[in-house]
C-alpha positions as CSV (number, residue, x, y, z in Angstrom):
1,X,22.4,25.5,-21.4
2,X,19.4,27.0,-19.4
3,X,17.8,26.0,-16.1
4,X,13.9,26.9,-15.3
5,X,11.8,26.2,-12.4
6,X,8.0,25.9,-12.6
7,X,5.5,25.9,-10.3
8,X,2.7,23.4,-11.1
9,X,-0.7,24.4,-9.7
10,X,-3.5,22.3,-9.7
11,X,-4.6,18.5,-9.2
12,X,-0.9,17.4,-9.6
13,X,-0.6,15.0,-6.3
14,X,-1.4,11.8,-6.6
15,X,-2.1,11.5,-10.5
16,X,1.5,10.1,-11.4
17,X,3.0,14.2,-12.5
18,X,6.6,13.5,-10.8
19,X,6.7,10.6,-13.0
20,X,5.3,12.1,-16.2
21,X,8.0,14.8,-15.6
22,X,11.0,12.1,-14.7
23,X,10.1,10.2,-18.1
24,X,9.6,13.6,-20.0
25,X,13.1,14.9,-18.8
26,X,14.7,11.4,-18.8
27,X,14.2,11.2,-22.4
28,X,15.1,14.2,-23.9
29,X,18.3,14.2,-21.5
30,X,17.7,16.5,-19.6
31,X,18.9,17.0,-15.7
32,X,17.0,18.2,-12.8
33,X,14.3,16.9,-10.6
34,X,10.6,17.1,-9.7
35,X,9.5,17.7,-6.2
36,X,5.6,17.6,-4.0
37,X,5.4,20.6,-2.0
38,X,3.4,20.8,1.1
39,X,1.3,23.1,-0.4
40,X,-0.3,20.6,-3.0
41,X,1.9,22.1,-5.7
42,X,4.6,20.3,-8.0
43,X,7.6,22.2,-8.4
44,X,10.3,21.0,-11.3
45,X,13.7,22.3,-12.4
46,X,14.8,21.3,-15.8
47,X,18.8,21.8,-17.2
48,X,19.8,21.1,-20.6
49,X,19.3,22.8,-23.9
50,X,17.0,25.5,-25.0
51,X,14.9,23.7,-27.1
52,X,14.4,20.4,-25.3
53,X,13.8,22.5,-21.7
54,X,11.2,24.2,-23.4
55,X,9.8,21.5,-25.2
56,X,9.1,19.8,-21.2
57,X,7.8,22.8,-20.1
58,X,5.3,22.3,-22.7
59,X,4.2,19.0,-21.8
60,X,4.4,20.0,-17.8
61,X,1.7,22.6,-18.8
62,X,-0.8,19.7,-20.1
63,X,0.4,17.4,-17.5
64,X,-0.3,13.2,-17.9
65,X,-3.6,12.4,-18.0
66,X,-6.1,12.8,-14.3
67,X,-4.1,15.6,-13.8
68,X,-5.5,19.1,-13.9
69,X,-2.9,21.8,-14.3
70,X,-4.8,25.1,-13.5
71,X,-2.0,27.2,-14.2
72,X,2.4,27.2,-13.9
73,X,4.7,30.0,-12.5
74,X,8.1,30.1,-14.6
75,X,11.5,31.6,-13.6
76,X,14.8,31.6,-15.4
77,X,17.5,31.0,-13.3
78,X,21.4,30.5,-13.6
79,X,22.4,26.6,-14.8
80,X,24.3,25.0,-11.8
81,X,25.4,22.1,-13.8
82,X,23.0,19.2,-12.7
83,X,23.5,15.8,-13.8
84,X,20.4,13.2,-13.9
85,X,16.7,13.6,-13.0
86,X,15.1,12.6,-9.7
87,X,12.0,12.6,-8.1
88,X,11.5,14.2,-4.4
């Protein structure tokens, strides 16, 4: 198991992203959530295995469609176990 945290820059308020990301995660079974930031960002932390984390990360990059991801800060970090995926 892995946990990563990304940073979602770009037109990702208001154009349905947290959903995308909740659906994404949902169905790969992943746990975590997705959160607005003040700033205008979207960030998201994703638990589960390798593959199907990266596989979301992937699709978070793109983003659903009015979205305009201009780019995405990763970081590693150390599982903590997470059950589910929520929107913030």
């Amino acid at each position: 198991m892995i946990r990563r945290r990304l940073l979602v820059h770009g037109r990702v308020q208001g154009v349905g992203f947290r959903w995308f990301v909740r659906r994404a995660a949902q169905s790969r079974s992943l746990a975590g959530w997705a959160a607005n930031r003040p700033d205008g960002t979207v960030e998201v932390v994703l638990e589960g295995e390798p593959e199907t984390v990266y596989s979301v990360d992937r699709l978070v990059r793109e983003g659903p469609r009015g979205a305009q991801v201009e780019r995405v800060e990763a970081a590693d970090e150390e599982p903590e176990g997470l059950t589910g995926f929520g929107t913030r």
